[in-house]
C-alpha positions as CSV (number, residue, x, y, z in Angstrom):
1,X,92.2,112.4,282.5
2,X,91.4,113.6,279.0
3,X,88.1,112.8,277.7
4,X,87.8,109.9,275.4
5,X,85.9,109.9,272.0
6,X,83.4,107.1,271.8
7,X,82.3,106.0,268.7
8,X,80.3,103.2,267.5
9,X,82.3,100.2,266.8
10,X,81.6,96.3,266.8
11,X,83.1,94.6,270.0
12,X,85.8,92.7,267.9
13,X,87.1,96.2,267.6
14,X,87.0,97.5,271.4
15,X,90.2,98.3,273.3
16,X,90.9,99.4,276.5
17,X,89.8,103.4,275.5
18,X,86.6,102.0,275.3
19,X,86.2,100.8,278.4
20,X,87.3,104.1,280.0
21,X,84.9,105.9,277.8
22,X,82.2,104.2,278.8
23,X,80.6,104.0,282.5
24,X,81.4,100.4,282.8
25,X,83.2,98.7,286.2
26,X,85.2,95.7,286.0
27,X,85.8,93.5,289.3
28,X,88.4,90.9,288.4
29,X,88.2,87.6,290.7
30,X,91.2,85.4,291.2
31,X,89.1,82.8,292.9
32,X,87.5,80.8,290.0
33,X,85.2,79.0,292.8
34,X,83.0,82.2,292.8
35,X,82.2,81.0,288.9
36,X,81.6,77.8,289.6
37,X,79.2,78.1,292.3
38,X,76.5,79.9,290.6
39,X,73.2,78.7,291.0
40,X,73.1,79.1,287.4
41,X,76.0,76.6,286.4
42,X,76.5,73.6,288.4
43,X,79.7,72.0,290.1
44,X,81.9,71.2,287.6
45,X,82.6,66.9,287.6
46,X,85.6,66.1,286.1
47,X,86.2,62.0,285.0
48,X,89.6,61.4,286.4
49,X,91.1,60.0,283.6
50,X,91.1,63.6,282.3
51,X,93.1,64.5,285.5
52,X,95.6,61.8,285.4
53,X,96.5,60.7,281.4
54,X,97.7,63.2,279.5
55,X,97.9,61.9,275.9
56,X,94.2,61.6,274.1
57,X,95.8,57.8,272.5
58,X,96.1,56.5,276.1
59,X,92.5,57.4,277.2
60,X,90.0,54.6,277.7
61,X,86.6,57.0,277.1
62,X,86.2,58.2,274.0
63,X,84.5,61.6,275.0
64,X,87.6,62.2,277.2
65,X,90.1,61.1,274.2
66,X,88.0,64.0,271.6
67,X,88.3,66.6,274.7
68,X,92.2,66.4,274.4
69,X,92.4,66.1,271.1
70,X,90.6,69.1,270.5
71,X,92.9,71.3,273.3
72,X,96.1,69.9,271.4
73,X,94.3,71.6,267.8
74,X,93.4,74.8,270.2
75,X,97.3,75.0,271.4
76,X,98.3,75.2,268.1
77,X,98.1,79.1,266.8
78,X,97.8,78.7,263.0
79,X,94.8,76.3,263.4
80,X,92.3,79.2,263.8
81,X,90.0,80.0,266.4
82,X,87.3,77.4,265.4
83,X,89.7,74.9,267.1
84,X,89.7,76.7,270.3
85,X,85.9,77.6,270.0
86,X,85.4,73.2,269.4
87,X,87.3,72.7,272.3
88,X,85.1,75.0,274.6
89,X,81.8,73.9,273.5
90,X,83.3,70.2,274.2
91,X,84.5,71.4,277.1
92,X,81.2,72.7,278.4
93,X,79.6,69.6,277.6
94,X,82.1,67.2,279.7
95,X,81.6,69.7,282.9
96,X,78.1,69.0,282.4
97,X,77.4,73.0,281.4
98,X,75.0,71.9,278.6
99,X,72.1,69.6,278.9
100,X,68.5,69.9,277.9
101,X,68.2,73.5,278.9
102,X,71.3,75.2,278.3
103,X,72.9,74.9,275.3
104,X,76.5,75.9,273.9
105,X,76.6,78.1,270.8
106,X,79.1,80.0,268.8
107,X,79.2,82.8,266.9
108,X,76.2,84.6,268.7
109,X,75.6,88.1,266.9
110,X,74.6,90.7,269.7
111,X,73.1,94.1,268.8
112,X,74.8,96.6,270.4
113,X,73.8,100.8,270.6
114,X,76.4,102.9,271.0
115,X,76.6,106.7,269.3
116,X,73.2,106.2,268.0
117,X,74.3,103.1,265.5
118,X,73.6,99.5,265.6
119,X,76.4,97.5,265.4
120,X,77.1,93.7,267.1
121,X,79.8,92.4,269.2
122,X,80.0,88.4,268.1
123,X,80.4,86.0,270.6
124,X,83.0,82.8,270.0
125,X,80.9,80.8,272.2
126,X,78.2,81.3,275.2
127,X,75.9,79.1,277.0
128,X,72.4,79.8,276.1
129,X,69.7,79.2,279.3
130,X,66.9,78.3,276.8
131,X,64.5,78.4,279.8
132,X,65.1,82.1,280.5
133,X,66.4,82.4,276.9
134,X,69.2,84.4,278.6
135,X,73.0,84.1,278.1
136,X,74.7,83.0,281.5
137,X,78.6,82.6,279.9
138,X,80.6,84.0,277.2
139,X,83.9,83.1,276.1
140,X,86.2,84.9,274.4
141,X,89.5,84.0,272.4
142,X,92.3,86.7,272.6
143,X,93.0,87.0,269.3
144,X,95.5,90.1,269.3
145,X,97.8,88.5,271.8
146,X,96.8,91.7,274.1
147,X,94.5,90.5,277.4
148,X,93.2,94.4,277.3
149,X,92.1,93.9,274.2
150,X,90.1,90.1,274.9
151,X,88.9,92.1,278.7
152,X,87.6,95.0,276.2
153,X,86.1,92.4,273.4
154,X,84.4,90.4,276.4
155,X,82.9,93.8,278.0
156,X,81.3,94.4,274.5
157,X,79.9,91.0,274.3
158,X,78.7,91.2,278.0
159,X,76.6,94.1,277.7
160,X,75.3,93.3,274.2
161,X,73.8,90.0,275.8
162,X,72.5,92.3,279.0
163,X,70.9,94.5,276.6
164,X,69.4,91.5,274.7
165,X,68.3,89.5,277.8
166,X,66.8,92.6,279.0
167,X,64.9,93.3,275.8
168,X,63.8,89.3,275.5
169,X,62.4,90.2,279.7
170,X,60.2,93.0,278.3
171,X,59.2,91.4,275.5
172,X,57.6,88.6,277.9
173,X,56.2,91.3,280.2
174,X,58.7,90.9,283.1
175,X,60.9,94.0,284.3
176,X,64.6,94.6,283.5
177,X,66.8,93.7,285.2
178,X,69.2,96.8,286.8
179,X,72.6,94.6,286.8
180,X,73.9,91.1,286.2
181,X,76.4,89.5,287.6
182,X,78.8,88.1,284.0
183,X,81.1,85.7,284.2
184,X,84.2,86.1,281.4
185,X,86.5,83.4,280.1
186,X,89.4,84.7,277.9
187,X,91.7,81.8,276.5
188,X,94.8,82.6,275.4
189,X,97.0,81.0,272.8
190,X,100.6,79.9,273.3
């Protein structure tokens, strides 16, 4: 294999070169379980009206009626990816992923080094641990209609938040960590 060129570019713009260009290993799990028993996330709990009505006008709980409503806006490509980023962080908060200390954001600048240069690879949404002050998800919207492309976006944003959680541990006077185990979401549109 040919050696690849890196050069410093934000994480919106990373593409499967990158990866190979870069020291980084990728171990792809079909069994979403393995997410969703993390001590740092709990067990997902789904209301069954979720599971069993499908149209948001037929639902009897409100949260569960604004929940569909905003996946109908996220399946539709020419509403933009704040409808799909709306319908994560709602998401998130009927799973029970955000509460008191973990909270969803979007939009997340992350500094990243590479080549010497400081550029950032910009989240669409993550859960913030505000305990640990660390970022435990990230999610990612394929935007290019090209799931190399999301995988390579996602890497970029995955070790922009190691290299920031890392930096807010020293900061506090506690060691770095060596590796992390990062869970990725990509959603793709229709």
């Amino acid at each position: 294999m040919a050696n690849i060129i890196r050069s410093a570019k934000s994480g919106i713009d990373w593409t499967h070169n990158d990866l190979y260009s870069h020291p980084i290993t990728i171990h792809q799990e079909d069994h979403l379980l393995l997410i969703f028993t993390s001590q740092e996330l709990p067990q997902p709990v789904i209301d069954q009206e979720l599971l069993t009505i499908l149209d948001a006008d037929n639902m009897q709980q409100d949260r569960n009626a604004e929940l569909i409503g905003l996946l109908d806006l996220a399946m539709i490509r020419d509403k933009g990816e704040t409808a799909v980023d709306d319908f994560v962080v709602e998401l998130f908060k009927v799973l029970g992923y955000v509460h008191r200390q973990r909270l969803a954001r979007t939009r997340v600048d992350l500094p990243l080094l590479i080549c010497s240069e400081q550029i950032y690879a910009t989240t669409d949404v993550c859960i913030l641990d505000r305990s640990q002050n660390d970022i435990l998800l990230l999610v990612q919207e394929d935007k290019r209609s090209e799931p190399i492309s999301a995988r390579a976006q996602l890497v970029a944003e995955a070790v922009a938040a190691f290299n920031k959680n890392n930096a807010r541990r020293e900061a506090m006077g506690l060691s770095p960590l060596v590796s992390k185990v990062s869970y990725f979401l990509s959603w793709l549109i229709g």
